[in-house]
mmCIF file of the N, C-alpha and C atoms, coordinates in Angstrom:
data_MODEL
# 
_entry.id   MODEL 
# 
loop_
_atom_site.group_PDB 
_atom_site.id 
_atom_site.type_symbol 
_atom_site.label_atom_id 
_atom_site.label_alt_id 
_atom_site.label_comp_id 
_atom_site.label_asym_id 
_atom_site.label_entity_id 
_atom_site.label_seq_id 
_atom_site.pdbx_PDB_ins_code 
_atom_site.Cartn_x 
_atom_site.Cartn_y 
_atom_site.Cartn_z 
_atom_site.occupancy 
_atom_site.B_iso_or_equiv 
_atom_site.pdbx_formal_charge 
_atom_site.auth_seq_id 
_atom_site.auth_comp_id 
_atom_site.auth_asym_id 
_atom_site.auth_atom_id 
_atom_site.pdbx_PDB_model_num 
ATOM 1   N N  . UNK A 1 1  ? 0.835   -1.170 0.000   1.00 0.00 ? 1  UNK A N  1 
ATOM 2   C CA . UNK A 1 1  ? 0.000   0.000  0.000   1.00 0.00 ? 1  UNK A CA 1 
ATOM 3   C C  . UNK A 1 1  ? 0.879   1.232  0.000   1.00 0.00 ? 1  UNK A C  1 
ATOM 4   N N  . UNK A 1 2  ? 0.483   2.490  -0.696  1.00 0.00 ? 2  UNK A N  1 
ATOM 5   C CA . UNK A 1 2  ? 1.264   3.625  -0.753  1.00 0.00 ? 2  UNK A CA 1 
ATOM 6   C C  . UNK A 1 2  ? 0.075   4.592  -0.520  1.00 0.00 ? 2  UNK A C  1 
ATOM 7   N N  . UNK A 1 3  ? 0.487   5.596  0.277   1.00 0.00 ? 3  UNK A N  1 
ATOM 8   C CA . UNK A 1 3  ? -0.061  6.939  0.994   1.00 0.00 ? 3  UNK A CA 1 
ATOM 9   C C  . UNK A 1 3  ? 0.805   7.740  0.659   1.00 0.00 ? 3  UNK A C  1 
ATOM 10  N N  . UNK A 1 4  ? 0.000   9.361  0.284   1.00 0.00 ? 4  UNK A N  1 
ATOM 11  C CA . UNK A 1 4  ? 0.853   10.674 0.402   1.00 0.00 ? 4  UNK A CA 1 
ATOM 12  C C  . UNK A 1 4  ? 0.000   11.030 0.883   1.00 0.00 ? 4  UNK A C  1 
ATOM 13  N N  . UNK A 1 5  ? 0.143   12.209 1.607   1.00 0.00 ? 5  UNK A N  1 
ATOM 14  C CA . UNK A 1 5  ? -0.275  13.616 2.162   1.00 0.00 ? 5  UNK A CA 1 
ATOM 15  C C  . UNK A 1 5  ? -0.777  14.385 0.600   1.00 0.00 ? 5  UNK A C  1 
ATOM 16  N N  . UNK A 1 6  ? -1.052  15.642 1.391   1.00 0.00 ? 6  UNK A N  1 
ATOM 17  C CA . UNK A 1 6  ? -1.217  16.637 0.513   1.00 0.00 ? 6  UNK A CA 1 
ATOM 18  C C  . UNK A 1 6  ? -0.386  17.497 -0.207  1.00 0.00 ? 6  UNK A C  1 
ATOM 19  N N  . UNK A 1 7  ? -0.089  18.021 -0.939  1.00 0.00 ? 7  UNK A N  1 
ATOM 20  C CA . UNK A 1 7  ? 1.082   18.760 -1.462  1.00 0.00 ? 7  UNK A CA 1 
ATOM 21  C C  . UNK A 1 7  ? 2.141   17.800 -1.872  1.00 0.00 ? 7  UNK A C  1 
ATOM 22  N N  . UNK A 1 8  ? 3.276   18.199 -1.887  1.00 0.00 ? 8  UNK A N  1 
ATOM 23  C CA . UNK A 1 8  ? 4.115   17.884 -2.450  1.00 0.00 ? 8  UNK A CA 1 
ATOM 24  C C  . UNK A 1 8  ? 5.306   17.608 -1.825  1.00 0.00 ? 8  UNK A C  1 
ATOM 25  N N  . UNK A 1 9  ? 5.136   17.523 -0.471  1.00 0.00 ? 9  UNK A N  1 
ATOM 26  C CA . UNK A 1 9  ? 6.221   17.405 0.829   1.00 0.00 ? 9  UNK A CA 1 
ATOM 27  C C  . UNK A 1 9  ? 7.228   16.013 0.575   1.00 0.00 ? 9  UNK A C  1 
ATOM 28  N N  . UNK A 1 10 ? 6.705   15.016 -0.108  1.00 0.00 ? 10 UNK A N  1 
ATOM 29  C CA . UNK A 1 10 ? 7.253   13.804 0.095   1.00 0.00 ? 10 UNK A CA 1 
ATOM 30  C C  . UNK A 1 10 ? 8.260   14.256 -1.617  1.00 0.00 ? 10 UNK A C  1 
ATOM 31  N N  . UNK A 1 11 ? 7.882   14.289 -2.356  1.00 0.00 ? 11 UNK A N  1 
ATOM 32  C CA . UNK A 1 11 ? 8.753   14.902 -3.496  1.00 0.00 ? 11 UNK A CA 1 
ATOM 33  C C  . UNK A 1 11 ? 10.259  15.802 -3.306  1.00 0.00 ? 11 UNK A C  1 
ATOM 34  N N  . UNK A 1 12 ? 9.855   16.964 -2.369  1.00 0.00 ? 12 UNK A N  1 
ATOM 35  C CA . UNK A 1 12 ? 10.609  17.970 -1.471  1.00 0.00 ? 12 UNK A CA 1 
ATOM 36  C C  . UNK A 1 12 ? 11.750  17.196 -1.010  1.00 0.00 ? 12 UNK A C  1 
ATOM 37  N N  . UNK A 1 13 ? 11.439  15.632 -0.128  1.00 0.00 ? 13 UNK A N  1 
ATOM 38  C CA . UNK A 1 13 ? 12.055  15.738 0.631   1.00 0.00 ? 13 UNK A CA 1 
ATOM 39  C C  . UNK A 1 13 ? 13.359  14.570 -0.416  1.00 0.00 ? 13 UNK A C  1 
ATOM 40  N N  . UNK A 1 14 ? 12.718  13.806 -1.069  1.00 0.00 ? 14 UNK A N  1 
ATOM 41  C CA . UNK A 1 14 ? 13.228  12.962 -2.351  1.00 0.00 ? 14 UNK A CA 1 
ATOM 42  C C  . UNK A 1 14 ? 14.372  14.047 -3.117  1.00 0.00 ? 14 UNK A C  1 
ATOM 43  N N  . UNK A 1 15 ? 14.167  15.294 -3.400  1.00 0.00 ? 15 UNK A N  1 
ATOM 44  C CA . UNK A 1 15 ? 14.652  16.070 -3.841  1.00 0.00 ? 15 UNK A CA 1 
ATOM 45  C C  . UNK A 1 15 ? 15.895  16.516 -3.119  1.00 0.00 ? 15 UNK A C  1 
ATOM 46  N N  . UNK A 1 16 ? 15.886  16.612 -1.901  1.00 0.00 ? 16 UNK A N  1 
ATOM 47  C CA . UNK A 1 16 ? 16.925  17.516 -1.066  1.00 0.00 ? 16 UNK A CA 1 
ATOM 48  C C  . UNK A 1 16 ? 17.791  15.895 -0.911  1.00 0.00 ? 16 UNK A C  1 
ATOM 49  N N  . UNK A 1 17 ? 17.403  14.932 -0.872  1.00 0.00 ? 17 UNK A N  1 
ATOM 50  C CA . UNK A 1 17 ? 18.198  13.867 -0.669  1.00 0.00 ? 17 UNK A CA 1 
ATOM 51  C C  . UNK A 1 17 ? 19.226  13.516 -1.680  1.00 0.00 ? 17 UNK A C  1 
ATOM 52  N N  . UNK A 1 18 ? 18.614  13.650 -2.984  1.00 0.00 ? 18 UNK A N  1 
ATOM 53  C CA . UNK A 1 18 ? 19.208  13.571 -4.410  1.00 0.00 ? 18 UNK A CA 1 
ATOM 54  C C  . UNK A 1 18 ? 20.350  15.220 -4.448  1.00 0.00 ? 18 UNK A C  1 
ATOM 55  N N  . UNK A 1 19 ? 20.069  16.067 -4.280  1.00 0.00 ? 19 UNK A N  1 
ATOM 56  C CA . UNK A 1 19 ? 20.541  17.185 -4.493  1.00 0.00 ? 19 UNK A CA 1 
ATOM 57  C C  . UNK A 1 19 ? 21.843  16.988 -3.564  1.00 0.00 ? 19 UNK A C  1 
ATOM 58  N N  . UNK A 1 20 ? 21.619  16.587 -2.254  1.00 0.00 ? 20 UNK A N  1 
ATOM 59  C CA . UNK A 1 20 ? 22.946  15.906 -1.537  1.00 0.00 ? 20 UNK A CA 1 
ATOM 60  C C  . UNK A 1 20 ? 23.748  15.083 -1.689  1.00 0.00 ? 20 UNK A C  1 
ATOM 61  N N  . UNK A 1 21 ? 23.528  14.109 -2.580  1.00 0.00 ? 21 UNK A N  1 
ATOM 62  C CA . UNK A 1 21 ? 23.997  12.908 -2.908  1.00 0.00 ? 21 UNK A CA 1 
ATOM 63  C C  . UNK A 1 21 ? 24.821  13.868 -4.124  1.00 0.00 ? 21 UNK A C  1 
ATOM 64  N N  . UNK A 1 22 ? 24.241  14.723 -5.211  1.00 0.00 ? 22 UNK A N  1 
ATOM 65  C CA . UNK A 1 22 ? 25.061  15.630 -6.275  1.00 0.00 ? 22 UNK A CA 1 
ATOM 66  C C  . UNK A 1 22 ? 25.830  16.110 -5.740  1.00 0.00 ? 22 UNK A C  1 
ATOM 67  N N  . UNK A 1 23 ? 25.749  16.796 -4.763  1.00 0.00 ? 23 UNK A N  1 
ATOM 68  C CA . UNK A 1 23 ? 26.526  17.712 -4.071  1.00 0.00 ? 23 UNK A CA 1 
ATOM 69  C C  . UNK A 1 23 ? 28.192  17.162 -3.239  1.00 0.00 ? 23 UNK A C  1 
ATOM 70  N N  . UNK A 1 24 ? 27.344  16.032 -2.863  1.00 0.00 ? 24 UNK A N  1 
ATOM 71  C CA . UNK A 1 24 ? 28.519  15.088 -2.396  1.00 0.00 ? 24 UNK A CA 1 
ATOM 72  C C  . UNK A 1 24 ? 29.385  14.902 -3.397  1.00 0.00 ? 24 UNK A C  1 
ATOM 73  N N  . UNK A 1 25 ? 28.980  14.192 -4.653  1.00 0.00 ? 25 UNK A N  1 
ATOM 74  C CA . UNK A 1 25 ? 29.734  13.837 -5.882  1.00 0.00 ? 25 UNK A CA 1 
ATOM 75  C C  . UNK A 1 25 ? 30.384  14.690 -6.583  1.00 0.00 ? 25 UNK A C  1 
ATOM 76  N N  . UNK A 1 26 ? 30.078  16.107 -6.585  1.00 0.00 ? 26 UNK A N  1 
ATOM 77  C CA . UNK A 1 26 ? 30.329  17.554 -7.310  1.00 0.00 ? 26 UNK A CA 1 
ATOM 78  C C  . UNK A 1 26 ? 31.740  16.886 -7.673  1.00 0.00 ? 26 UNK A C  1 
ATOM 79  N N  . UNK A 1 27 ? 33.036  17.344 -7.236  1.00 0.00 ? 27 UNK A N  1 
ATOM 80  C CA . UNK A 1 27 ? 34.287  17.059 -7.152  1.00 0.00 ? 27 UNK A CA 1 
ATOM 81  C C  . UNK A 1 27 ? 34.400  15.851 -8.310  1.00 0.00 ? 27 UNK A C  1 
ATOM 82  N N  . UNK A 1 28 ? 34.270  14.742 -7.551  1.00 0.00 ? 28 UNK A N  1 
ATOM 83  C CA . UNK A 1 28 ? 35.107  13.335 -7.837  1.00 0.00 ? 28 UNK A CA 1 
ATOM 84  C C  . UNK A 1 28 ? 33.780  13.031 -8.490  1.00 0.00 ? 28 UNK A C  1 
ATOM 85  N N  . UNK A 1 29 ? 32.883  13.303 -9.165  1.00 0.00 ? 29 UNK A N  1 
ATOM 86  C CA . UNK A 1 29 ? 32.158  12.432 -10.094 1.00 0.00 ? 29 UNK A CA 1 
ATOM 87  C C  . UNK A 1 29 ? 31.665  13.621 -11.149 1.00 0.00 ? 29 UNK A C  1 
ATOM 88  N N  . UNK A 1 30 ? 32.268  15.012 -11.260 1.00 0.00 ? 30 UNK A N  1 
ATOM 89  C CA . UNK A 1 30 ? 31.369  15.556 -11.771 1.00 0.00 ? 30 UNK A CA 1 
ATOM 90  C C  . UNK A 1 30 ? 30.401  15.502 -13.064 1.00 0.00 ? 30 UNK A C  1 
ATOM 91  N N  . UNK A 1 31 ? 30.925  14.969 -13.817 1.00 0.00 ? 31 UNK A N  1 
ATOM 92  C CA . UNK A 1 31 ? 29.792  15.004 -15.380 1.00 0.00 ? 31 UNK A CA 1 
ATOM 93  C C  . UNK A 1 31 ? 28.936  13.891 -14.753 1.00 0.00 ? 31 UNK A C  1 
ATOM 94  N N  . UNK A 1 32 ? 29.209  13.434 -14.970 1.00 0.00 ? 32 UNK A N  1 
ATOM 95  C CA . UNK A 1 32 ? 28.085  12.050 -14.347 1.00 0.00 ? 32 UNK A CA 1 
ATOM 96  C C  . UNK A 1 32 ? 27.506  11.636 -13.468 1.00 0.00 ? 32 UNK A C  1 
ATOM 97  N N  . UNK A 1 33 ? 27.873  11.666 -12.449 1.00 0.00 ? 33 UNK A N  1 
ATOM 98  C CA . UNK A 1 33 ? 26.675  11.372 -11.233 1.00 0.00 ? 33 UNK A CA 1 
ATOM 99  C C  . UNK A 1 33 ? 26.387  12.559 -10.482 1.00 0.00 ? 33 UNK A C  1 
ATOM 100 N N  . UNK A 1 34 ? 26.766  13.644 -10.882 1.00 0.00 ? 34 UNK A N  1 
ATOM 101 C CA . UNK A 1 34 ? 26.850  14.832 -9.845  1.00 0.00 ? 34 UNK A CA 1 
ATOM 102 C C  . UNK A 1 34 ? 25.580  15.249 -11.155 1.00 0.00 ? 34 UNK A C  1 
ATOM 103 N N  . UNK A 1 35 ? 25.516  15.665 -12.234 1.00 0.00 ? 35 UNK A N  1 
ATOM 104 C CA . UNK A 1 35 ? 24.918  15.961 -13.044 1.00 0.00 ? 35 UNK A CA 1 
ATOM 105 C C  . UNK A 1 35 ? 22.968  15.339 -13.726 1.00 0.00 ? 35 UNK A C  1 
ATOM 106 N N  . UNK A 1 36 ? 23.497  13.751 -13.206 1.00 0.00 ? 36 UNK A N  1 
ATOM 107 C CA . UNK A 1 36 ? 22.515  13.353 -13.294 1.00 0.00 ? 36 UNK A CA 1 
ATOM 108 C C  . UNK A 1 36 ? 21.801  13.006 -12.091 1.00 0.00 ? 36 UNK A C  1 
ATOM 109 N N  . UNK A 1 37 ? 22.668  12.956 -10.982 1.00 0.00 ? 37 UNK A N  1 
ATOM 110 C CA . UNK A 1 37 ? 21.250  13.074 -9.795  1.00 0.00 ? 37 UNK A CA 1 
ATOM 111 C C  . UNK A 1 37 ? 20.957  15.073 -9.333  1.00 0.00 ? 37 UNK A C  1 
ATOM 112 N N  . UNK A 1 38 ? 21.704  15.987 -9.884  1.00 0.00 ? 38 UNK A N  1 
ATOM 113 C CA . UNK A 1 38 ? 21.017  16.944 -10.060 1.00 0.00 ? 38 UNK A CA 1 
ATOM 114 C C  . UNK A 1 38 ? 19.814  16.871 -10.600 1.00 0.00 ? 38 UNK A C  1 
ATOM 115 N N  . UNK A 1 39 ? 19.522  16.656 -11.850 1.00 0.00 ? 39 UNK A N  1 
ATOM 116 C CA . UNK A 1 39 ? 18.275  16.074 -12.694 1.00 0.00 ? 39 UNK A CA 1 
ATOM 117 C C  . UNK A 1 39 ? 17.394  15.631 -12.025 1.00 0.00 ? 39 UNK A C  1 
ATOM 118 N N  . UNK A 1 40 ? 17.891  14.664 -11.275 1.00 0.00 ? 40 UNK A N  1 
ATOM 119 C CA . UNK A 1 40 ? 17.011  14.083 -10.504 1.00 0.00 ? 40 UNK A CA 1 
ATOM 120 C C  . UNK A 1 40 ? 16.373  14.794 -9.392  1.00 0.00 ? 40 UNK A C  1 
ATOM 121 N N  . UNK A 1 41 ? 16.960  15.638 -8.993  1.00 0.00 ? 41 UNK A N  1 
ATOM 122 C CA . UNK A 1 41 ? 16.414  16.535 -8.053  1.00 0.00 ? 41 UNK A CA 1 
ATOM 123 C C  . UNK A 1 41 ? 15.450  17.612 -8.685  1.00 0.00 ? 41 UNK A C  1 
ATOM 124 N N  . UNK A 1 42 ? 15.731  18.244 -9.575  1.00 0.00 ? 42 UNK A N  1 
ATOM 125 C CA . UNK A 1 42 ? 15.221  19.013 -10.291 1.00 0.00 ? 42 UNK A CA 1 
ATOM 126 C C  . UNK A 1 42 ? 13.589  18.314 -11.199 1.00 0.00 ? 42 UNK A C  1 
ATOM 127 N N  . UNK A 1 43 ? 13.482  17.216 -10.957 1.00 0.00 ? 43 UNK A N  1 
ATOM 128 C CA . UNK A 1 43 ? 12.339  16.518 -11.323 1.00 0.00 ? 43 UNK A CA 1 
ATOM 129 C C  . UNK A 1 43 ? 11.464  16.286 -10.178 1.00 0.00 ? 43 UNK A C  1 
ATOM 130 N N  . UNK A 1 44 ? 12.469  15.968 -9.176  1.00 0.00 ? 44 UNK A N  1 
ATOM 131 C CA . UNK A 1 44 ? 11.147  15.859 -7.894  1.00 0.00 ? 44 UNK A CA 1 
ATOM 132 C C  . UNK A 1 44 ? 10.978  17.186 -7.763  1.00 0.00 ? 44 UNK A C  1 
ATOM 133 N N  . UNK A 1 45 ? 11.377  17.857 -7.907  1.00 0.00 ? 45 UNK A N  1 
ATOM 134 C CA . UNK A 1 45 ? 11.401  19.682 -7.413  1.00 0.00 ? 45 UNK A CA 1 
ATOM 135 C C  . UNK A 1 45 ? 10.054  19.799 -8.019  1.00 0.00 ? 45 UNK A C  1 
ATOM 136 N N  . UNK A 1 46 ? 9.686   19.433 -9.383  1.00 0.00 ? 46 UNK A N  1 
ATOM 137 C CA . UNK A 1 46 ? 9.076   20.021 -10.391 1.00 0.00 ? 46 UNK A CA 1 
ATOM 138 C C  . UNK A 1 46 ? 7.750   19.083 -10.160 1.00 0.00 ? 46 UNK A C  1 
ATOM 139 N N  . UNK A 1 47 ? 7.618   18.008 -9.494  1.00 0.00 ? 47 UNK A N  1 
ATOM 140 C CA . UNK A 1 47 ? 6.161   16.727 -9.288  1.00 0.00 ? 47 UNK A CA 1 
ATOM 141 C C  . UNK A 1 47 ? 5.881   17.917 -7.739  1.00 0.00 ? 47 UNK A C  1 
ATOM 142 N N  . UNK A 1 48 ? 6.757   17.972 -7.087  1.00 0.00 ? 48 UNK A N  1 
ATOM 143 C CA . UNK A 1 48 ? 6.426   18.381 -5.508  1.00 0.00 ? 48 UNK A CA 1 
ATOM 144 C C  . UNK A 1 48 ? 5.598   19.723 -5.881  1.00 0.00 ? 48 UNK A C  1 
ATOM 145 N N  . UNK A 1 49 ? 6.061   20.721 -6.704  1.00 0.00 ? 49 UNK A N  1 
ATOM 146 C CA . UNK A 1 49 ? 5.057   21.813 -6.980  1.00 0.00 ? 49 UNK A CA 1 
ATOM 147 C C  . UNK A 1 49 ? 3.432   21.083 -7.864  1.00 0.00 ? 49 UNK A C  1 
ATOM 148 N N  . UNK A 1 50 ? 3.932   20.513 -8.793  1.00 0.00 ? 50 UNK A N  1 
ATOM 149 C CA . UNK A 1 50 ? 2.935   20.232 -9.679  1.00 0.00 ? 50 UNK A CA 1 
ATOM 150 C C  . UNK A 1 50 ? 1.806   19.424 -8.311  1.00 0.00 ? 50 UNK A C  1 
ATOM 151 N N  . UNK A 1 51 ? 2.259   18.543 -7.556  1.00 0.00 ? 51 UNK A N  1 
ATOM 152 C CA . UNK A 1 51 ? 1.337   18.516 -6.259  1.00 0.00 ? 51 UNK A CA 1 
ATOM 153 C C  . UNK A 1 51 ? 0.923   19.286 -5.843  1.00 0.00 ? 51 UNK A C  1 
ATOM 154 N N  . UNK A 1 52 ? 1.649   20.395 -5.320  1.00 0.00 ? 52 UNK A N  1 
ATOM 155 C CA . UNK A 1 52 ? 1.307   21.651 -4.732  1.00 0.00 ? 52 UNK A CA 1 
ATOM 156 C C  . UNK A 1 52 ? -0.020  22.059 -5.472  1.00 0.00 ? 52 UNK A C  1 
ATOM 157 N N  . UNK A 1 53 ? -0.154  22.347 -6.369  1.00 0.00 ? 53 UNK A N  1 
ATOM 158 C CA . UNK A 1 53 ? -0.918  23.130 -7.804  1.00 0.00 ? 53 UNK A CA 1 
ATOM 159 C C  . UNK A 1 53 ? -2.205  21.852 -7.619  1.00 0.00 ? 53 UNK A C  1 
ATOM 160 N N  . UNK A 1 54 ? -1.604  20.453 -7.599  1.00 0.00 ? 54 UNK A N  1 
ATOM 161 C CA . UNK A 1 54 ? -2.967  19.900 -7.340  1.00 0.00 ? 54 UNK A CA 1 
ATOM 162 C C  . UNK A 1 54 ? -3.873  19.609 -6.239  1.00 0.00 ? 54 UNK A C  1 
ATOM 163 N N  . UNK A 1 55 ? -3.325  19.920 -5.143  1.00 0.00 ? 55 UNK A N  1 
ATOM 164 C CA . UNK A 1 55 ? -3.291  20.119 -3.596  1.00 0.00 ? 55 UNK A CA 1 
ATOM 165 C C  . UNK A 1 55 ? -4.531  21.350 -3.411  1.00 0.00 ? 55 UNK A C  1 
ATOM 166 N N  . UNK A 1 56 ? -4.180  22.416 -3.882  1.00 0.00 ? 56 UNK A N  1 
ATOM 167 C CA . UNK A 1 56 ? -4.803  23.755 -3.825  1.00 0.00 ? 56 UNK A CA 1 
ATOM 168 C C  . UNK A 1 56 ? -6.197  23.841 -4.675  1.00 0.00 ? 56 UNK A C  1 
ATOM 169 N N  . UNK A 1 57 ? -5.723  23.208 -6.126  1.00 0.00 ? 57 UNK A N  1 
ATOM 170 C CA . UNK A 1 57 ? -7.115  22.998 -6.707  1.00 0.00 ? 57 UNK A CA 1 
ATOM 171 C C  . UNK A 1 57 ? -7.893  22.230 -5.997  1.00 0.00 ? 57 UNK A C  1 
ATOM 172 N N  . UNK A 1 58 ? -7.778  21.152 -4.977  1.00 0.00 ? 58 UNK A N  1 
ATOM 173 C CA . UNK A 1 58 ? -8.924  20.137 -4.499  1.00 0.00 ? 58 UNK A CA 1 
ATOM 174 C C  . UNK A 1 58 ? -9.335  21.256 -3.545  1.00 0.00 ? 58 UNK A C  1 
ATOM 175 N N  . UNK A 1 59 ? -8.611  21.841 -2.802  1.00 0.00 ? 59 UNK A N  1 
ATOM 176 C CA . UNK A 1 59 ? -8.821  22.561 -1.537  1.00 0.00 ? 59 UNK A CA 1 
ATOM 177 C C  . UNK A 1 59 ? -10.237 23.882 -1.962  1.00 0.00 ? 59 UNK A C  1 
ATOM 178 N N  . UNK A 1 60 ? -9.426  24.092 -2.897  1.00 0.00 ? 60 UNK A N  1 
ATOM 179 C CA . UNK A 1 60 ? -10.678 25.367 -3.153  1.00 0.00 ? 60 UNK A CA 1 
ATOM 180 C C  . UNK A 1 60 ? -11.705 24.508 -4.256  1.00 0.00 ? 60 UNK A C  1 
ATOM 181 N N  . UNK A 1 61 ? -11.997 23.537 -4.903  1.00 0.00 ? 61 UNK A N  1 
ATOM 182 C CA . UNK A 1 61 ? -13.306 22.677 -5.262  1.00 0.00 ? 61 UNK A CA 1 
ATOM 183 C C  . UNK A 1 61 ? -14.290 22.340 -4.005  1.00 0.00 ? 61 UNK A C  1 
ATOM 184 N N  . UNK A 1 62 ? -13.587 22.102 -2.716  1.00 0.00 ? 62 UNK A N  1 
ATOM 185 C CA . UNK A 1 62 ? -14.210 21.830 -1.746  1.00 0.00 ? 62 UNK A CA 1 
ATOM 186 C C  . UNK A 1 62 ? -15.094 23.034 -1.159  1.00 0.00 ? 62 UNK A C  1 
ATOM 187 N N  . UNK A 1 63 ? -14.868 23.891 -1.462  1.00 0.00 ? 63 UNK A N  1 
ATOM 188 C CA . UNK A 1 63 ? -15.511 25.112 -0.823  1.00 0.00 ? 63 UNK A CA 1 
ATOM 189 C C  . UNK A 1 63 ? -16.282 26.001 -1.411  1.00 0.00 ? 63 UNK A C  1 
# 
């Protein structure tokens, strides 16, 4: 079974994990793993808003 919340918090946090893992690698991996788990961050970045955006539309349908 899989559960989220509302918004986009669980994306957020997928994101800052990946962005650390780049960050770590910057140096000693840069074209390649520093580059592509940037990406990767930059994609959850981009689902966690697009939640956001669908989060807000349910909120104000309800009312």
């Amino acid at each position: 079974m899989h559960s989220r919340g509302q918004g986009g918090e669980q994306e957020r946090e997928l994101a800052a994990r990946y962005r650390g893992w780049a960050d770590a690698l910057q140096f000693s991996h840069p074209m390649l793993s520093s580059s592509l788990l940037m990406e990767m961050a930059k994609t959850y970045e981009w689902e966690a808003n697009r939640h956001d955006t669908e989060a807000g539309v349910r909120r104000r349908l309800r009312h």
